[in-house]
C-alpha positions as CSV (number, residue, x, y, z in Angstrom):
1,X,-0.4,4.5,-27.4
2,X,1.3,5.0,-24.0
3,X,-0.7,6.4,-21.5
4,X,0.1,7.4,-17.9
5,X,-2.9,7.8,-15.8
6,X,-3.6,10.6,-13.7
7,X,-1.7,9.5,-10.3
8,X,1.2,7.9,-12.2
9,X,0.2,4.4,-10.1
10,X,-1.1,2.7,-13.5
11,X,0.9,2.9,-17.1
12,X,-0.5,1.5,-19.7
13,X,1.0,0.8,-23.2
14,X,-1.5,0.1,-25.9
15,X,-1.0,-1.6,-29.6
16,X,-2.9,-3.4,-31.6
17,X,-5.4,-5.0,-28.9
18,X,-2.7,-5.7,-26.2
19,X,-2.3,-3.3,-23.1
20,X,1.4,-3.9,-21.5
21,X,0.0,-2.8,-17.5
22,X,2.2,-1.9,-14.8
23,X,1.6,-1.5,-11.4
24,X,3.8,1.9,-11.1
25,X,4.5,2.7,-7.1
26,X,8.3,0.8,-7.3
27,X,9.5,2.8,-4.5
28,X,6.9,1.2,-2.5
29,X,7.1,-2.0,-3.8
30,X,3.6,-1.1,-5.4
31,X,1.5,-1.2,-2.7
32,X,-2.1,0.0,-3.0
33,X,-3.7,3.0,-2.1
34,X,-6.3,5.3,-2.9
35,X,-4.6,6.8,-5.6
36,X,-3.7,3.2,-7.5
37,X,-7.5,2.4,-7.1
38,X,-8.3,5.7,-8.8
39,X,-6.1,4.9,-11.9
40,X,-6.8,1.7,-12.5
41,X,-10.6,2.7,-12.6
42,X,-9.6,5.3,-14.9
43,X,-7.4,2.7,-17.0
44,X,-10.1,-0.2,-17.2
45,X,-12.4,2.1,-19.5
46,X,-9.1,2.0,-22.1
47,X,-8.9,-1.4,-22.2
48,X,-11.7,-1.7,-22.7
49,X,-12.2,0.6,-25.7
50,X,-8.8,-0.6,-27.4
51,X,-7.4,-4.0,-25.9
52,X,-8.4,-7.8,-26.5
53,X,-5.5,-8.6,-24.0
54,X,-4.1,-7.1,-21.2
55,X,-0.8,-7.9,-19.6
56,X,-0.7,-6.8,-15.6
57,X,2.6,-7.0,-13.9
58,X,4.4,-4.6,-11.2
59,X,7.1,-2.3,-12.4
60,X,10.4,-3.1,-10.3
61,X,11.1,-6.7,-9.2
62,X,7.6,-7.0,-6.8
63,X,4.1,-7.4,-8.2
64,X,2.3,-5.8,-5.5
65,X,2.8,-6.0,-1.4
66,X,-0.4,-5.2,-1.0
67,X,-2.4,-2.2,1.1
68,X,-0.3,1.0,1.8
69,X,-1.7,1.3,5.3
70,X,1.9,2.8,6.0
71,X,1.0,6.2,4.1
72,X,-2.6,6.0,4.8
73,X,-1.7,5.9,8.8
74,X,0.9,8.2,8.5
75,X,2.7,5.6,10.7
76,X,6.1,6.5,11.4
77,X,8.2,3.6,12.1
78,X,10.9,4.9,14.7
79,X,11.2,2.4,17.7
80,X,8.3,3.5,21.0
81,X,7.2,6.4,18.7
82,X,3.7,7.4,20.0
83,X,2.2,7.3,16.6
84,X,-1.6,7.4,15.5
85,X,-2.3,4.0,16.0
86,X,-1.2,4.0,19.5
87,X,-4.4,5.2,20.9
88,X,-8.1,4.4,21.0
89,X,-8.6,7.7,20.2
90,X,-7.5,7.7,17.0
91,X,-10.1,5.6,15.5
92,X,-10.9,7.9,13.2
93,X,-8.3,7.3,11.1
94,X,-7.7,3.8,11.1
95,X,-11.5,4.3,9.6
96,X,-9.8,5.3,6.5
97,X,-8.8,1.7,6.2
98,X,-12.3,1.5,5.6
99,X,-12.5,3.9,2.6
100,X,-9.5,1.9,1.0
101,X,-11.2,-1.2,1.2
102,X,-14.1,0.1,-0.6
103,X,-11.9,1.8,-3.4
104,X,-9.8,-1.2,-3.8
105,X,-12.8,-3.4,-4.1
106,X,-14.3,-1.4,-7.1
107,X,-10.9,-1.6,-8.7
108,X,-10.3,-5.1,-8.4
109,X,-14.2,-5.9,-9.2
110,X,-14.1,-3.1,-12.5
111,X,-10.5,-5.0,-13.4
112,X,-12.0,-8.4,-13.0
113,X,-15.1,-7.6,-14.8
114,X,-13.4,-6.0,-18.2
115,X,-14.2,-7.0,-21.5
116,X,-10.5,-7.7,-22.2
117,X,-8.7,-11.2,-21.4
118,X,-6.5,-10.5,-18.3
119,X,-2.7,-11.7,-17.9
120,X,-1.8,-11.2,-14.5
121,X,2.2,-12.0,-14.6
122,X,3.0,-12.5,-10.7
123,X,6.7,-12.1,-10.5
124,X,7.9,-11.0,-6.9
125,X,5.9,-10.7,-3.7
126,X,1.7,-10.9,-4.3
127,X,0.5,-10.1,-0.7
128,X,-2.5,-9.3,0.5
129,X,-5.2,-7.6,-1.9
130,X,-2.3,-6.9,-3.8
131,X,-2.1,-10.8,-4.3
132,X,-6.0,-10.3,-5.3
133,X,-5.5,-8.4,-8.2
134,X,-3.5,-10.7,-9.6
135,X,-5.8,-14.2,-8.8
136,X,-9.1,-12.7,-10.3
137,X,-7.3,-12.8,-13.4
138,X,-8.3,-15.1,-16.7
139,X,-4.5,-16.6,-16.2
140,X,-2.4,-16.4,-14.0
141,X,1.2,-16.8,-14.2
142,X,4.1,-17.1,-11.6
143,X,7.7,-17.7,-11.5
144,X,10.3,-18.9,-9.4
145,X,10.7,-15.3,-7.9
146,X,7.5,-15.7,-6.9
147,X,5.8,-15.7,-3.4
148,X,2.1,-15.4,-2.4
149,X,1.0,-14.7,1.2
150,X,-3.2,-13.0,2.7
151,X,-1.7,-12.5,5.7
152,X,-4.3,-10.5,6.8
153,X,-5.0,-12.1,10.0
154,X,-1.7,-11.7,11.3
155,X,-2.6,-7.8,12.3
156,X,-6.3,-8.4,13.2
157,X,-7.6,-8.0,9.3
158,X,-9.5,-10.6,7.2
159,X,-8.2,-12.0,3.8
160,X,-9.3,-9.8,1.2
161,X,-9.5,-9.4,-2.1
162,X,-12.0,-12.5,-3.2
163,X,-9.6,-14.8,-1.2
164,X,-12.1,-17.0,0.3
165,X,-13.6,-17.3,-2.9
166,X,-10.8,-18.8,-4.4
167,X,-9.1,-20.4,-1.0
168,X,-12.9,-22.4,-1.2
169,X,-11.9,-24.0,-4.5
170,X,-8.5,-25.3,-4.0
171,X,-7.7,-28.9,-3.3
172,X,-8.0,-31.0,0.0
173,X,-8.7,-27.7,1.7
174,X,-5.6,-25.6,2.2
175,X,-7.1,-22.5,1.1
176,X,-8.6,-22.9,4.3
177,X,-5.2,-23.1,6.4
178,X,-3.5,-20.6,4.1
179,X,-6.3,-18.0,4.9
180,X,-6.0,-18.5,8.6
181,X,-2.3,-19.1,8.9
182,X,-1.0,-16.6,6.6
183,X,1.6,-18.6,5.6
184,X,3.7,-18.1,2.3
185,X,4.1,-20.4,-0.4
186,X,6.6,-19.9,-3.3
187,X,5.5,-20.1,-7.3
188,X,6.2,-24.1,-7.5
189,X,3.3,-24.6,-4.3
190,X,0.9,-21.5,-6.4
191,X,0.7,-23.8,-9.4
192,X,0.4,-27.1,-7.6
193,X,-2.9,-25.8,-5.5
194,X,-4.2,-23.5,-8.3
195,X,-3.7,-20.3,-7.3
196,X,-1.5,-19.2,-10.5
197,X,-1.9,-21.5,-13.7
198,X,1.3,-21.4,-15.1
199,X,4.9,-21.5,-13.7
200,X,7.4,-19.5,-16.1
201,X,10.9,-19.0,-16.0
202,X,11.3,-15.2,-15.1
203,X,14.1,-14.8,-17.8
204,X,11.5,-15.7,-20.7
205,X,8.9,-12.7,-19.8
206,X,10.6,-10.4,-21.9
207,X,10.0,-13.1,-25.3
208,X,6.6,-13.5,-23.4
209,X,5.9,-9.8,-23.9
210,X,7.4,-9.4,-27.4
211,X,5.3,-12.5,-28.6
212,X,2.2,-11.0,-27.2
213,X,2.8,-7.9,-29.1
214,X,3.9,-9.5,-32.6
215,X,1.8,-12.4,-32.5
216,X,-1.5,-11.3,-33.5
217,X,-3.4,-14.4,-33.1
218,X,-2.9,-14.4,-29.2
219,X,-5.8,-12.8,-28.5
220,X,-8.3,-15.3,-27.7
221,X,-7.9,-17.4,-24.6
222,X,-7.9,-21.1,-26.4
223,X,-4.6,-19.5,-28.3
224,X,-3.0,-17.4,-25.2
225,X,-3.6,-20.9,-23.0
226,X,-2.1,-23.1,-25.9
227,X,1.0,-20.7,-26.8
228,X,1.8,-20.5,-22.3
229,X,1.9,-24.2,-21.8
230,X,3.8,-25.2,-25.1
231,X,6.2,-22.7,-24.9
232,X,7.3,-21.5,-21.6
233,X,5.5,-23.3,-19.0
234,X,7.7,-25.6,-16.6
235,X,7.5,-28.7,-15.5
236,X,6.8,-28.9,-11.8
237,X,10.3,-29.1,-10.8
238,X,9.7,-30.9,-7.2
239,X,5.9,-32.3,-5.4
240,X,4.0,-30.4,-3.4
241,X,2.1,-33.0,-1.8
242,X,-0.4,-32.2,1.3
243,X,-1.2,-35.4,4.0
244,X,-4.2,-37.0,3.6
245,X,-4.6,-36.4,7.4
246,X,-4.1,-32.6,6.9
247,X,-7.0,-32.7,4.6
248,X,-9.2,-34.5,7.2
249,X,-8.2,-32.5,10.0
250,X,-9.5,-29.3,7.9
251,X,-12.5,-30.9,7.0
252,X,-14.0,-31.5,10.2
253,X,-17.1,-30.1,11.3
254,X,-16.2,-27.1,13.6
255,X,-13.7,-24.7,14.0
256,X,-12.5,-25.5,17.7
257,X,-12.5,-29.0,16.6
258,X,-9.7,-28.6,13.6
259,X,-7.7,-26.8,16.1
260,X,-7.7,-29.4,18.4
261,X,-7.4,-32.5,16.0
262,X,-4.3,-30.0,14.8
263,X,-2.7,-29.7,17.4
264,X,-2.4,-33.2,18.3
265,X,-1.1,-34.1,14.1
266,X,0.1,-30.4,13.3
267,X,1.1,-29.2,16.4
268,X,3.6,-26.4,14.2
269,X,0.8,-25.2,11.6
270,X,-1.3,-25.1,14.4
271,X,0.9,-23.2,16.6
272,X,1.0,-20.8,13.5
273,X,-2.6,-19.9,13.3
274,X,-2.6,-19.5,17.0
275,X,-0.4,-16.7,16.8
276,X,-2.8,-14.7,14.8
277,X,-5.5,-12.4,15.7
278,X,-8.4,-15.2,17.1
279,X,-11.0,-13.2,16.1
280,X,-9.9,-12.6,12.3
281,X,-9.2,-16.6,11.9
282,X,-12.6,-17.5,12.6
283,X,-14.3,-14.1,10.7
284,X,-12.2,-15.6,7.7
285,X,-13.2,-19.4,8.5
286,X,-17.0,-18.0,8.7
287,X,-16.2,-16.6,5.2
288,X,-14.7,-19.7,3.5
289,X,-17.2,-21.8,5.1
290,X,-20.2,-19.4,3.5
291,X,-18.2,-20.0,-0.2
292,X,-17.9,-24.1,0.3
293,X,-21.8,-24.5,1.1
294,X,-22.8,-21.7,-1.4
295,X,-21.7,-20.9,-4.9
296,X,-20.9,-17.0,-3.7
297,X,-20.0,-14.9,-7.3
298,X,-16.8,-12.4,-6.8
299,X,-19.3,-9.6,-6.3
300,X,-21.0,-11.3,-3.7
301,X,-17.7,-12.0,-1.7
302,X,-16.5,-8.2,-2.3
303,X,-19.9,-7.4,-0.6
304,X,-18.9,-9.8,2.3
305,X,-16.3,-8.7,2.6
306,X,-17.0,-4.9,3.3
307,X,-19.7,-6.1,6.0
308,X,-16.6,-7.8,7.9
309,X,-13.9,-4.8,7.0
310,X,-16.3,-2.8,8.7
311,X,-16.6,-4.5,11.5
312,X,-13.0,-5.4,12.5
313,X,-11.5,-2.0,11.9
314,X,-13.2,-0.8,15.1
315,X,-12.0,-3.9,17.1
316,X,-8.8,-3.2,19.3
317,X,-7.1,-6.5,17.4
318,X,-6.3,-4.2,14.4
319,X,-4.8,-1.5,16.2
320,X,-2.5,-4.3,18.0
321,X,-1.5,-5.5,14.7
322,X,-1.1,-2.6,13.2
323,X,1.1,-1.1,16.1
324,X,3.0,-4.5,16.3
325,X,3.7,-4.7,12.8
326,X,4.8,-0.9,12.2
327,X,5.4,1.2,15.3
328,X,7.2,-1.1,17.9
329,X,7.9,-3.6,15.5
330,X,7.8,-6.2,18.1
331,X,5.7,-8.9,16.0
332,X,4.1,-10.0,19.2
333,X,0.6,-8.3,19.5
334,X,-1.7,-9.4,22.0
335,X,-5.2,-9.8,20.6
336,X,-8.4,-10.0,22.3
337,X,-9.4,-12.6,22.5
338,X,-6.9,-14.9,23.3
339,X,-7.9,-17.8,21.6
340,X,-10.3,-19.3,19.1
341,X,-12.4,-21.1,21.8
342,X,-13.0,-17.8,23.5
343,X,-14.5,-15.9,20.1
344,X,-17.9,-14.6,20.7
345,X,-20.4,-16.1,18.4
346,X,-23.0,-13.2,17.8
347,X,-20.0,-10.9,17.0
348,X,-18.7,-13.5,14.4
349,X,-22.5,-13.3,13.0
350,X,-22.6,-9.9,13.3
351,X,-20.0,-9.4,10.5
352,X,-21.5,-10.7,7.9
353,X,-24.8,-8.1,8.5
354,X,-25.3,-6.5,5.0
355,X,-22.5,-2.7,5.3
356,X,-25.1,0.5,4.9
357,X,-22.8,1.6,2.2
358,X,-23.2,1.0,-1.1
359,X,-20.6,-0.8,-3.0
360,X,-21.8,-1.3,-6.4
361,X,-24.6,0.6,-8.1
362,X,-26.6,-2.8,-8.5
């Protein structure tokens, strides 16, 4: 059964308990609006009903760049042009930012929660919630063409997408830095920290495929597991190894006090977060910091993450990132505030109030 779903952002092939997934938006490298959310709501209820597996990839040589705030702006992208993110007053729409980030929670909670074992295949870019889709899968798989970026805070946003949840797990905490720097890290670093499983030459994913769909018995995940690393997975081909003193600096007690212990050890990673929107950095090091002391469930940080969504996209730091990033491409906004050390408290706290929206019928 091949089915196209109603938007043409989701196609879905269906056979004997596997659904083949694409995301289908090539032409703009599959990023995710409101439409995409809408079919893969609409697609979730088939695999449910028909597959055991299901195989999620992006049609075209990128997985998914994340948020189409592009479209959803209408942002043009000619040099000075007085778009509608140039103005205060045109709050209103960047609001819609909000609406996406509701849709694109449901999708990614309905996708995480279906009965079917998930196969996210991260070949090409995986930014942003884009990138989320593809960790809140059973397994994950990347390849040397693959690269992994939340750069969220790099236009006034917070990572997305369950990010801190997972960021909260990974070794000697760089989650932590990679939330708040934004940096990217290719498919060898994604397997080392444990942000994709398996490491697979991108030249076997068709076998990968036709095995799936021959191979009957790969439907359970002891089998799927077995059959990735005996076949296909790579050995690490070089180390990924993080300083001791990197992991200590990131462990210390308080926010203004890994910057400063950075930038005396890591003066360039610190220099990176510095860059970013202040206020974002510590919204997401609030976040990570809630998911380290407390065993927060996927649903819980979706929630979370709403209550801070809602909050930023009426600050002036998105707007500044968003023009920086699209209209004058100049790549130098100036947030406010400045720096970390000058981030008001109570408006930190103030994110994670409980959203008056309702997210998920529970």
């Amino acid at each position: 059964m091949r089915h196209i779903a109603r938007n043409n952002c989701i196609i879905n092939k269906i056979k004997d308990g596997l659904a083949t997934v694409q995301f289908n938006r090539p032409e703009k490298l599959n990023a995710v609006n409101l439409e995409m959310c809408e079919d893969i709501l609409e697609s979730a209820k088939l695999w449910n009903e028909h597959a055991v597996v299901t195989i999620l990839q992006g049609n075209g040589k990128t997985f998914s760049v994340g948020a189409d705030f592009q479209h959803l702006l209408n942002i043009s992208q000619r040099t000075n042009d007085q778009s509608n993110v140039s103005t205060n007053d045109q709050l209103k729409d960047i609001s819609k930012i909000s609406q996406l980030g509701d849709q694109t929670k449901k999708a990614l909670y309905t996708m995480n929660q279906t009965k079917s074992i998930m196969v996210s295949i991260m070949n090409g870019s995986a930014i942003g919630i884009g990138a989320g889709f593809g960790i809140n899968s059973r397994f994950k798989i990347a390849t040397e063409n693959s690269t992994f970026v939340m750069p969220q805070c790099k236009i006034g946003m917070v990572p997305d997408g369950g990010s801190a949840l997972h960021f909260s797990k990974l070794q000697q905490n760089y989650g932590l830095y990679l939330g708040m720097s934004g940096e990217q890290i290719d498919g060898i670093k994604m397997v080392h920290l444990g942000i994709a499983d398996f490491l697979i030459d991108s030249q076997c994913l068709p076998e990968i495929e036709e095995e799936f769909e021959h191979a009957y018995f790969l439907r359970d995940e002891e089998s799927i597991e077995e059959f990735l690393l005996q076949r296909f997975c790579q050995r690490h081909r070089t180390e990924f190894n993080i300083p001791k003193q990197f992991e200590n600096v990131l462990g210390l007690s308080s926010l203004p006090s890994i910057m400063s212990a950075m930038e005396a050890q890591f003066p360039q990673q610190a220099a990176e977060i510095r860059k970013n929107s202040a206020f974002s950095v510590y919204a997401f090091y609030e976040q990570y910091m809630r998911n380290k002391k407390t065993k927060l469930s996927l649903k819980d940080n979706l929630k979370m993450e709403q209550s801070i969504l809602d909050k930023v996209v009426v600050r002036p730091d998105l707007i500044e990132g968003l023009k920086s990033q699209y209209v004058d491409t100049s790549y130098a906004p100036k947030f406010n505030p400045k720096t970390i050390e000058e981030v008001n408290q109570e408006e930190i706290q103030r994110c994670f109030e409980p959203c008056s929206r309702k997210l998920f019928d529970d």
